[in-house]
C-alpha positions as CSV (number, residue, x, y, z in Angstrom):
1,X,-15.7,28.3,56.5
2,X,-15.8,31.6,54.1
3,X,-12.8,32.7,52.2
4,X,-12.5,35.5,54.2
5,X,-11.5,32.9,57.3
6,X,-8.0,31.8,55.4
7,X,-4.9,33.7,55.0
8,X,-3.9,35.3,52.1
9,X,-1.2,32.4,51.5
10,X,-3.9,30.5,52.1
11,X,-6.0,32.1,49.3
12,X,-3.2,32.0,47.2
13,X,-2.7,28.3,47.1
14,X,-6.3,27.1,46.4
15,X,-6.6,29.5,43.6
16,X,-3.5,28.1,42.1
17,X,-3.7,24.9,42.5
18,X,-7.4,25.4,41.0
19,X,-6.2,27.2,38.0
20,X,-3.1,25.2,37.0
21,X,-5.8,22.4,37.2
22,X,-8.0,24.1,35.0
23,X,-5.3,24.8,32.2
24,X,-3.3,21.4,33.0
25,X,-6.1,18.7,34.1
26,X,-3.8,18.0,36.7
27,X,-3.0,19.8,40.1
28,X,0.2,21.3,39.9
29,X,3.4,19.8,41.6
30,X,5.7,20.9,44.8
31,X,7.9,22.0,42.6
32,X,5.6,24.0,40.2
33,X,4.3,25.6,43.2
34,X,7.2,26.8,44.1
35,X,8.3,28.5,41.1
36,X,4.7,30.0,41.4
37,X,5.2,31.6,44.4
38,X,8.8,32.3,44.2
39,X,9.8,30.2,47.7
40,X,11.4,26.8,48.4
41,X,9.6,23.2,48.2
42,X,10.3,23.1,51.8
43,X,7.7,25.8,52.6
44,X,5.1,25.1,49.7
45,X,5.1,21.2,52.0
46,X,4.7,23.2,55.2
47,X,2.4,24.7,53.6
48,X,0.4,22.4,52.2
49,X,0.3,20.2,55.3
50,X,-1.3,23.0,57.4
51,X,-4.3,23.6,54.7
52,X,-4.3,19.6,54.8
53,X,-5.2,20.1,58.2
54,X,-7.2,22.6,57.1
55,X,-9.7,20.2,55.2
56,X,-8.7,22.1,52.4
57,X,-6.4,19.7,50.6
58,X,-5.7,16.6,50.1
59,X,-2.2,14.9,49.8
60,X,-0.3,11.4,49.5
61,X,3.5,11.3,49.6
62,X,5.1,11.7,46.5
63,X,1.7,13.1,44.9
64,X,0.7,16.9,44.4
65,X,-1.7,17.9,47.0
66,X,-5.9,18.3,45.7
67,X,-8.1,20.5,46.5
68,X,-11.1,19.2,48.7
69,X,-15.1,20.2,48.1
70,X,-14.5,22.9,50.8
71,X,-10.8,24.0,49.2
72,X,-12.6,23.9,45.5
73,X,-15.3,26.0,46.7
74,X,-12.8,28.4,48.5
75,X,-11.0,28.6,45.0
76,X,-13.7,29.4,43.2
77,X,-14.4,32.7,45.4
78,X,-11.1,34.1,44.9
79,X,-11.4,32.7,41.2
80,X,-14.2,34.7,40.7
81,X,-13.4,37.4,42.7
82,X,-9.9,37.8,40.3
83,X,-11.9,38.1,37.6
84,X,-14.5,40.3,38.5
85,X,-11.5,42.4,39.4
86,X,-9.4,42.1,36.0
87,X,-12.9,42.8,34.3
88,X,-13.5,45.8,36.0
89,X,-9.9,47.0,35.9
90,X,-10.3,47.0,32.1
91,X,-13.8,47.6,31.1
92,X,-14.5,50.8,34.1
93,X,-11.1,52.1,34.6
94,X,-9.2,51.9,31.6
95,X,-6.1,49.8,32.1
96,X,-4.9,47.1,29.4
97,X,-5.2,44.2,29.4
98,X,-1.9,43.0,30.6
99,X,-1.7,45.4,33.3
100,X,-4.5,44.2,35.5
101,X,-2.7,40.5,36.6
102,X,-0.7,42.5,39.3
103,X,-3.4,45.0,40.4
104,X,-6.5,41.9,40.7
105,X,-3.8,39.9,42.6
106,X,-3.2,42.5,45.4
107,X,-6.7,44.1,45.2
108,X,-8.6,40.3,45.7
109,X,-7.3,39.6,49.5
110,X,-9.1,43.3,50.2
111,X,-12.2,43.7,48.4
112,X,-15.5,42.6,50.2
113,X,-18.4,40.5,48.7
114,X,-20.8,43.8,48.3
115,X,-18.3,45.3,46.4
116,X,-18.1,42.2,44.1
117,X,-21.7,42.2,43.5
118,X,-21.6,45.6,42.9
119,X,-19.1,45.5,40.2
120,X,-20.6,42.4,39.1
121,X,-24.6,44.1,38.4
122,X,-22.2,47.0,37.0
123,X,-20.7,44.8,34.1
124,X,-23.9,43.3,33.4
125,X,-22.6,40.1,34.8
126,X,-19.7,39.1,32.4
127,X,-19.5,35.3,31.8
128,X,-15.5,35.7,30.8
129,X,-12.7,38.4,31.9
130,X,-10.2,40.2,29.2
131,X,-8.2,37.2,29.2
132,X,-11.4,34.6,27.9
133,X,-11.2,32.9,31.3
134,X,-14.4,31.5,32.9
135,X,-15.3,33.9,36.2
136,X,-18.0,31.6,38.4
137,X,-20.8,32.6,39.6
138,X,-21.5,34.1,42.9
139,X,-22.5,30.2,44.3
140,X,-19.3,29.1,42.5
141,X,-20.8,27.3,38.8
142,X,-18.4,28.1,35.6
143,X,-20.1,29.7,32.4
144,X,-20.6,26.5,29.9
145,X,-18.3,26.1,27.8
146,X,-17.9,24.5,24.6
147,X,-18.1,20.8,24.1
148,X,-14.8,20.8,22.4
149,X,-11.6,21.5,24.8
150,X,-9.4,24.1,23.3
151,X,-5.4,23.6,22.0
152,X,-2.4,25.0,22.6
153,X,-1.8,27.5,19.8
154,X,1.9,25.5,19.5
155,X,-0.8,22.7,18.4
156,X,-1.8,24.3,15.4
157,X,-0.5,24.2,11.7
158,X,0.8,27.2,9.7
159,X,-2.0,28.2,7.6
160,X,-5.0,27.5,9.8
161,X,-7.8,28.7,10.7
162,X,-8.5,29.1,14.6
163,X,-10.7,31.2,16.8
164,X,-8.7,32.5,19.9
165,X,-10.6,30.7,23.1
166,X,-8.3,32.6,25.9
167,X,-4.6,33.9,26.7
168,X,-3.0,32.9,29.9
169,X,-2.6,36.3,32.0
170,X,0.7,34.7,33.9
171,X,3.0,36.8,31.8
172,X,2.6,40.6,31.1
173,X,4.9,40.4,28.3
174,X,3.3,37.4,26.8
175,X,0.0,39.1,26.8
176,X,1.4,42.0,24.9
177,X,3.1,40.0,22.5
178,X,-0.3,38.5,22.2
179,X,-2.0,41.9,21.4
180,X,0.4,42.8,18.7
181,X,0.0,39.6,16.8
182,X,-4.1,39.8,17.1
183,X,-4.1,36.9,19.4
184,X,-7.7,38.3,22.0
185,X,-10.2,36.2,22.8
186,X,-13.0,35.9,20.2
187,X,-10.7,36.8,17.3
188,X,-10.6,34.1,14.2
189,X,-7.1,34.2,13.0
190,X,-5.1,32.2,10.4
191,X,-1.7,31.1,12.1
192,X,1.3,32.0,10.9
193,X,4.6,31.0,11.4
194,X,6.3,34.0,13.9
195,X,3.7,33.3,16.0
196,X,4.1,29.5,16.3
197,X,8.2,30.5,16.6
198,X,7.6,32.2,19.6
199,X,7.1,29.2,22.3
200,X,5.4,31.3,25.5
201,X,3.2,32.7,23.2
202,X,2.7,29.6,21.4
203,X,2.0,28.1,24.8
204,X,0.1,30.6,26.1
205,X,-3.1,30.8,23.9
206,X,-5.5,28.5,23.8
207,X,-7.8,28.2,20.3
208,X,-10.3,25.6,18.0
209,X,-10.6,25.6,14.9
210,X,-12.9,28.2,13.7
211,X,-15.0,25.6,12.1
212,X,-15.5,24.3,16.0
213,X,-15.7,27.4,17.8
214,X,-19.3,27.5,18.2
215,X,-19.6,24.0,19.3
């Protein structure tokens, strides 16, 4: 089975599940889904049971549903190919970087795998997109990443030192609140307090200590 054999709901719901378990360590529940997709718990079970049948997911009553070898695998294409896309968006054609969320999510259900690798030998194969997130490889293995796993920026103390690891691109307006406080990827930052008083922001970037960040 290719990527290209599943609906775009389909696509949809291994990439999400994948990336909330990236950010969370833990897949994401009935009800989380839900709010992700903006539909009842009635249809993310319905759909869940059909990509169980699928061999795409697992799931146990009263458990959120996990992703197989074959649904992680799936994920990882349209993870990859969202990525690629963002990148591209930003780096080739000039939008910001909290414009390009929308855009990847419609353009990634079209865009064939030539046109991936084009863009892909075109950016000089980019290991992270604007956001610092991880874009797998074309056989589906994640850039290594440091030793250390990064925090919450709401983890941090007033007055520290921390490098900015990556910004969650869920929320346009977060990522623009991000960009006015200096909050990209790569950028070593002491915290202060406005930005730790702002809770989706807070929540939304993930740092080390700057003393780490090379780890």
């Amino acid at each position: 089975m290719d990527i290209d054999d599943l609906t775009p709901v389909a696509q949809d719901y291994v990439k999400a599940i994948w990336a909330a378990a990236e950010w969370d360590s833990q897949p994401p529940s009935a009800a989380q889904l839900a709010e992700r997709f903006g539909t009842s718990r009635a249809a993310v079970t319905d759909t869940v049971r059909r990509l169980t049948a699928q061999g795409l997911l697992t799931h146990e009553p009263y458990r959120p549903a996990e992703l197989t070898d074959l649904g992680r695998r799936l994920a990882l294409q349209m993870v990859r190919r969202h990525r690629l896309i963002e990148t591209y968006l930003v780096e080739a054609v000039g939008y910001a970087w909290d414009e390009v969320h929308d855009e990847a999510e419609r353009l990634e259900h079209a865009v064939s795998d030539l046109f991936l690798d084009r863009i892909d030998r075109l950016l000089e194969h980019p290991q992270q997109d604007p956001h610092g997130d991880p874009i797998p490889s074309a056989d589906g293995v994640l850039p290594p990443l440091s030793s250390s796993r990064p925090a919450a920026l709401a983890d941090a103390e007033t007055g520290s030192s921390v490098t900015v690891v990556r910004v969650s691109d869920a929320d346009p307006a977060v990522l623009g609140r991000a960009r006015e406080h200096g909050l990209l990827p790569g950028a070593r930052v002491t915290v202060g307090a406005d930005a730790l008083a702002d809770e989706g922001l807070a929540a939304a970037v993930l740092v080390r200590p700057t003393d780490a960040a090379a780890d």
